[in-house]
C-alpha positions as CSV (number, residue, x, y, z in Angstrom):
1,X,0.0,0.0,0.0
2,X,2.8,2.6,0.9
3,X,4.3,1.4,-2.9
4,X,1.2,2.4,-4.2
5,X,1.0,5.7,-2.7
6,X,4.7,6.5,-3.3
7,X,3.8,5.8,-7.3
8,X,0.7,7.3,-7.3
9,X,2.0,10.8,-5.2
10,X,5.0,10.5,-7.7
11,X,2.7,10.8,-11.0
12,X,1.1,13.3,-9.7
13,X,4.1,15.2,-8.9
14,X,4.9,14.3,-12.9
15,X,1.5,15.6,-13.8
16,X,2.0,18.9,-12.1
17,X,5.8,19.1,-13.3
18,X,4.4,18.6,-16.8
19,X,1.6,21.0,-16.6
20,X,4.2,23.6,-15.6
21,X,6.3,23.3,-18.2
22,X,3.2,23.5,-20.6
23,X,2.4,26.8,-19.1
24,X,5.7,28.0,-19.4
25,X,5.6,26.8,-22.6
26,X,2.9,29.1,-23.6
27,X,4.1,31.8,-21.7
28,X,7.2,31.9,-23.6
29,X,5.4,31.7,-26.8
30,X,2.9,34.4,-26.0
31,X,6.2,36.5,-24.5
32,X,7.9,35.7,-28.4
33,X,5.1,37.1,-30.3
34,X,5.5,40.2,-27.9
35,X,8.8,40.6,-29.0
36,X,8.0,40.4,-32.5
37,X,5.6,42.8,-32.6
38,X,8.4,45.1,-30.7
39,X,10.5,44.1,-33.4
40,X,8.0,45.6,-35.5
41,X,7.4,48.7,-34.2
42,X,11.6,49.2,-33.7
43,X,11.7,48.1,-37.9
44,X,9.1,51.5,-38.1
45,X,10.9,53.6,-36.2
46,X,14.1,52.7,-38.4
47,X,12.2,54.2,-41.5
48,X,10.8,56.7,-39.7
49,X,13.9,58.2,-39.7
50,X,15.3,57.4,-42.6
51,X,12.8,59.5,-43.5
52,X,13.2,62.4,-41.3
53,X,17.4,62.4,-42.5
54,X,16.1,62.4,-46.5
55,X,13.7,65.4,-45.2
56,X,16.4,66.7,-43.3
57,X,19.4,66.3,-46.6
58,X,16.9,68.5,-48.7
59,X,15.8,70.7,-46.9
60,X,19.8,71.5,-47.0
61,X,20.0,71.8,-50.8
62,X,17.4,74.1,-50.9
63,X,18.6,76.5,-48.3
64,X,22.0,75.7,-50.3
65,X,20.3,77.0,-53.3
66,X,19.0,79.9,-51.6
67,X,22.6,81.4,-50.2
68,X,23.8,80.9,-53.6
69,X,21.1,82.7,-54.9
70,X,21.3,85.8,-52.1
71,X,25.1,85.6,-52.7
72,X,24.3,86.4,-56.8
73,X,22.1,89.6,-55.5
74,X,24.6,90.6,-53.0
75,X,27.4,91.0,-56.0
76,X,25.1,92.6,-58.3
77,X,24.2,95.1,-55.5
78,X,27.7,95.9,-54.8
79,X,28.2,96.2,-58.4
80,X,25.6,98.8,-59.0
81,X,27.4,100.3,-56.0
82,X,30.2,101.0,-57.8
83,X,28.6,102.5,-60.6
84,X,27.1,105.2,-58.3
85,X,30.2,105.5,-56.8
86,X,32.1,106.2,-59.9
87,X,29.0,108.4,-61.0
88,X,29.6,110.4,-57.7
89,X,33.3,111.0,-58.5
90,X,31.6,112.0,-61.9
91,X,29.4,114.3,-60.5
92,X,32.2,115.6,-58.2
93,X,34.0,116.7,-60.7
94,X,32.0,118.4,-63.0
95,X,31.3,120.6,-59.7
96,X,34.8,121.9,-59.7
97,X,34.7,122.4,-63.0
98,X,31.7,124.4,-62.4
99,X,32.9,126.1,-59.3
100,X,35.8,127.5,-61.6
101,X,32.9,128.6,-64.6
102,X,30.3,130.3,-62.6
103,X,32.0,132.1,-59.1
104,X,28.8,133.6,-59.0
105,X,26.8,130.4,-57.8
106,X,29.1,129.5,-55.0
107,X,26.4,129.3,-52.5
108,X,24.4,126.7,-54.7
109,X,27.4,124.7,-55.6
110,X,28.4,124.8,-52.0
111,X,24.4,123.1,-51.2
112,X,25.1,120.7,-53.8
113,X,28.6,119.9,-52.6
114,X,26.8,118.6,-49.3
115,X,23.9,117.0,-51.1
116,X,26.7,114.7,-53.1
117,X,28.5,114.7,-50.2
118,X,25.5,113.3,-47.9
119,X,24.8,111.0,-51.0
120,X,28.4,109.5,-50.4
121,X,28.0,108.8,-46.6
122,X,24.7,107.4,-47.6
123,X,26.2,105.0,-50.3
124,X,29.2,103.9,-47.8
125,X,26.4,103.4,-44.9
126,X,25.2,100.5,-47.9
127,X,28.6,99.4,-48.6
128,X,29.2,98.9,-45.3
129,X,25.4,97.1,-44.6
130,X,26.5,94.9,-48.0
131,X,29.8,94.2,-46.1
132,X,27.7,93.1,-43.3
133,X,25.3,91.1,-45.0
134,X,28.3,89.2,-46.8
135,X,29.6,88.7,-43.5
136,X,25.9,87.3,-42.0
137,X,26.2,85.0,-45.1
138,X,29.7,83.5,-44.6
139,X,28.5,82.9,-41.4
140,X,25.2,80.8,-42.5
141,X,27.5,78.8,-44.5
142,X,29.3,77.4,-41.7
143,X,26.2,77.2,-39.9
144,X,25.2,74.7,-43.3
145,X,28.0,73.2,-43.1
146,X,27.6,72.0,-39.3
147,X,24.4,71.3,-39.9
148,X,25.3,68.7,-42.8
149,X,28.0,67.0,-40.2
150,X,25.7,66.9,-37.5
151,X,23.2,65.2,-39.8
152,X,25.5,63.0,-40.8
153,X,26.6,62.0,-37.4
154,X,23.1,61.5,-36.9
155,X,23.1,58.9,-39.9
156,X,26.3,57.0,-39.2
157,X,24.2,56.6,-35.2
158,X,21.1,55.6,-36.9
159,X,23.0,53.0,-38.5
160,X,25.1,51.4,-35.7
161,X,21.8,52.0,-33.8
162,X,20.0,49.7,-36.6
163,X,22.9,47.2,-36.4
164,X,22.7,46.6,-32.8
165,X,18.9,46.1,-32.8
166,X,19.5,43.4,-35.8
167,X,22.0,41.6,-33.6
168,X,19.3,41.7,-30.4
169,X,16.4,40.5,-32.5
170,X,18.7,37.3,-33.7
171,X,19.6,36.8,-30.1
172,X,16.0,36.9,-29.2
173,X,15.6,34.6,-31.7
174,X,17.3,32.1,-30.8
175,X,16.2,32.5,-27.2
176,X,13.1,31.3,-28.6
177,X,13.5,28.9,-30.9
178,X,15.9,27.1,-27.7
179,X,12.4,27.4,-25.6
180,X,10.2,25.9,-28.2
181,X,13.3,22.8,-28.4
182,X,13.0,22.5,-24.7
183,X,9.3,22.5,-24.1
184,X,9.2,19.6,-27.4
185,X,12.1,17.6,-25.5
186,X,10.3,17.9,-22.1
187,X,7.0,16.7,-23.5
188,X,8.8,13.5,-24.8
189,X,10.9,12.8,-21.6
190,X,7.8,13.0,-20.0
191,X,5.8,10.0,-22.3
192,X,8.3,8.0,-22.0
193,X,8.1,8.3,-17.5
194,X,4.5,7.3,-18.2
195,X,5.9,4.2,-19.7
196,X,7.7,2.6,-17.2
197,X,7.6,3.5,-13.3
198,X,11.1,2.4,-12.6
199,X,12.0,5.1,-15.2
200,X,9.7,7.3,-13.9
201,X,11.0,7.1,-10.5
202,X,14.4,7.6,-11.6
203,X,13.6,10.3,-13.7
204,X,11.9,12.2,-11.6
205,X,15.3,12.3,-9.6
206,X,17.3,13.3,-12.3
207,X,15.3,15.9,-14.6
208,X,13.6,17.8,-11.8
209,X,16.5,20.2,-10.8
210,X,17.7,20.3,-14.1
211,X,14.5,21.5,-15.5
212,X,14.5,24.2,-12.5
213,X,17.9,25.3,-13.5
214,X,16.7,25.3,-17.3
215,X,13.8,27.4,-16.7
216,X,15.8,29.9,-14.5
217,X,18.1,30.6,-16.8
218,X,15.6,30.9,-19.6
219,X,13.8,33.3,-17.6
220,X,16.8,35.3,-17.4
221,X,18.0,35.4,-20.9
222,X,14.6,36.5,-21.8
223,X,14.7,39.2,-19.1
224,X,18.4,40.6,-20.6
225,X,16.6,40.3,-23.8
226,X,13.4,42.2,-22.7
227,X,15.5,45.2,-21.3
228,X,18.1,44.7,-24.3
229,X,14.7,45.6,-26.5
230,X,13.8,48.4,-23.9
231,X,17.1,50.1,-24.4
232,X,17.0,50.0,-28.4
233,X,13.9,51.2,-28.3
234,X,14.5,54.3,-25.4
235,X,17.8,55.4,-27.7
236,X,15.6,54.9,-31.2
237,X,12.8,57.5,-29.6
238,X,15.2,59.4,-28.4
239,X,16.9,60.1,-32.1
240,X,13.9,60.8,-33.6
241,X,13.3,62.9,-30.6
242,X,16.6,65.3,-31.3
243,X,16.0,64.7,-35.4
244,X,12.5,66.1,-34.8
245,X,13.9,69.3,-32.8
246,X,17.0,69.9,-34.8
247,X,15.0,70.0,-38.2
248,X,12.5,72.2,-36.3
249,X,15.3,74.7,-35.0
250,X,16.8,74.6,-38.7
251,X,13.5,75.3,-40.4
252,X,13.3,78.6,-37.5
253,X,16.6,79.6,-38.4
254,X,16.6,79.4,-41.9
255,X,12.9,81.1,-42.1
256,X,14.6,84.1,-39.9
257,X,17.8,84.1,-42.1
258,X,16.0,84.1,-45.0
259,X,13.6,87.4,-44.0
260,X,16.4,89.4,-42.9
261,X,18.6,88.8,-46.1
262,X,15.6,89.7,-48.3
263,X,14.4,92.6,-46.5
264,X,18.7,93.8,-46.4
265,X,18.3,93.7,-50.0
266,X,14.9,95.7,-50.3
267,X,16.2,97.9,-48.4
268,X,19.8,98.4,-50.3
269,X,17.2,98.5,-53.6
270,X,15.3,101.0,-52.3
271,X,17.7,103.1,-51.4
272,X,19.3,102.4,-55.1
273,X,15.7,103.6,-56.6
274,X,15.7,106.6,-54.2
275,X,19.1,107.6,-55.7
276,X,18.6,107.4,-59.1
277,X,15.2,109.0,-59.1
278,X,16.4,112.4,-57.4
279,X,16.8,115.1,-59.5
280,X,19.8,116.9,-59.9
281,X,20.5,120.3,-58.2
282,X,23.0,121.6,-60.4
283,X,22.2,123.2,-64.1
284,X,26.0,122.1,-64.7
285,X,24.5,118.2,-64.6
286,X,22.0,118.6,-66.8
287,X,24.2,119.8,-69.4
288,X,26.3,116.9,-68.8
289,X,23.4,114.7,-68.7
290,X,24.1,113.0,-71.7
291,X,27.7,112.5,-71.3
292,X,26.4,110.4,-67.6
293,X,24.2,108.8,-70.0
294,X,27.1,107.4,-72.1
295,X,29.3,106.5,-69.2
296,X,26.0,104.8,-67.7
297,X,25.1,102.5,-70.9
298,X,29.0,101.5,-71.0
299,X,28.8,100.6,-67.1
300,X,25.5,98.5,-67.7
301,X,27.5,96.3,-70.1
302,X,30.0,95.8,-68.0
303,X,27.4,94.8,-65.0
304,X,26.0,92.2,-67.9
305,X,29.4,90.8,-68.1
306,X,30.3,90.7,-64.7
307,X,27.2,89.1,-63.9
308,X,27.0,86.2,-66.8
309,X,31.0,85.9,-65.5
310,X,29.5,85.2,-62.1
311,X,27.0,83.0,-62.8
312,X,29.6,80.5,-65.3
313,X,31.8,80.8,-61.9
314,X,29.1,80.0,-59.7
């Protein structure tokens, strides 16, 4: 009688043993699906921003572009500045000359005198604002320039990033594939103790602590794994986090530049208009009038050639 209680306490000790390992069996399972659908969400997140750095890359050409193009204004600008300037010394002249022809109108040469001469502080106040504004854009070209080799830091991180979570998801794969192999080879060590109670008896000596010791260290490579997944995932949202501001802070910036170059330039073309639709002061200019109007088509060819010899340079 004590036999038959020992055997019959001992299968059900195998029962339970077996039903355990089920359960962990299907726990494990249900925990591997999780992970894929993680794996899923990280594989997203990976486009995601591969998406955000091709946003990112041309959104750079186009502010490239649009340098180049201020850059192309700014040199025309400064050289319709030196046509006034040389039509100032022009005009300067043809005072003295007329100081020395009509003493009589010293008062009114001496007005015009400071009219050209307030003209000539105006036009170095707009060379210096063109100096400036060259300046401002020298200085948005290294700003470009970091921002293509912070983007491409941002890439070569993305991609290490990407290469570790490839290496985690075959390590979790594995992990599961050696659950599913255990749980197949526990089922069949446990058909075969329902064949034979010596063997059972013996078995359930043998297996018991190495199944504990089995399932504890499963259940801790699947923890490492499970925080290994939380970490790739923290760092990937954290990326796109920074991408997401940085591409933000460089569509502000680039906005703001952009304003201020193009009202610099209104205002420098503005003031051009404003000088050459003031009429002169001086009857002496009028009767020169034509010989400016000579000098002034030869200077407009040479702006055409200057500018089609900066735009093959550029």
């Amino acid at each position: 009688m004590a036999y038959g209680l020992a055997d019959e306490n001992e299968a059900i000790a195998v029962e339970a043993r077996q039903a355990c390992i089920i359960a962990e069996s299907e726990a494990s399972k249900i925990y591997a699906e999780q992970k894929e659908e993680e794996v899923k969400i990280l594989e997203h997140s990976v486009e995601e921003l591969e998406n955000t750095i091709n946003v990112l890359e041309k959104k750079v050409y186009e502010m490239n572009d649009e340098v180049e193009r201020h850059r192309l204004i700014r040199d025309s600008l400064e050289l319709e500045l030196r046509t006034l300037r040389q039509r100032l010394s022009t005009v300067e002249n043809i005072t003295d000359i007329a100081d020395s022809e009509n003493a009589n109108s010293v008062q009114k040469e001496d007005s015009i005198t400071r009219q050209l001469h307030n003209r000539l502080l105006e036009l170095h106040g707009a060379y210096n604002r063109i100096r400036l504004l060259e300046r401002d854009i020298t200085e948005k070209d290294k700003e470009i320039k970091q921002c293509k080799e912070y983007i491409s830091e941002l890439v070569l991180h993305s991609e290490a990033q990407a290469s570790q979570f490839q290496e985690k998801y075959k390590t979790l794969e594995t992990m599961v594939r050696e659950v599913q192999t255990y749980s197949l080879d526990s089922a069949s060590a446990l058909q075969v103790v329902e064949k034979s109670e010596k063997a059972q008896s013996e078995l359930g000596v043998l297996v018991h602590p190495s199944d504990a010791l089995r399932v504890c260290a499963l259940n801790a490579r699947l923890a490492a794994a499970e925080s290994m997944t939380h970490d790739v995932i923290r760092d990937l949202l954290g990326v796109k986090l920074d991408m997401t501001n940085y591409a933000n802070l460089i569509d502000q910036h680039q906005e703001q530049e952009i304003l201020n170059l193009r009202k610099q330039i209104n205002d420098l073309t503005e003031e051009r208009e404003r000088y050459a639709c003031r009429p002169d002061g001086c009857r002496a200019l009028k009767e020169r009038d034509q010989l400016l109007s000579a000098q002034n088509e030869m200077l407009k060819v040479d702006k055409v050639t200057y500018l089609e010899r900066g735009c093959r340079t550029g």
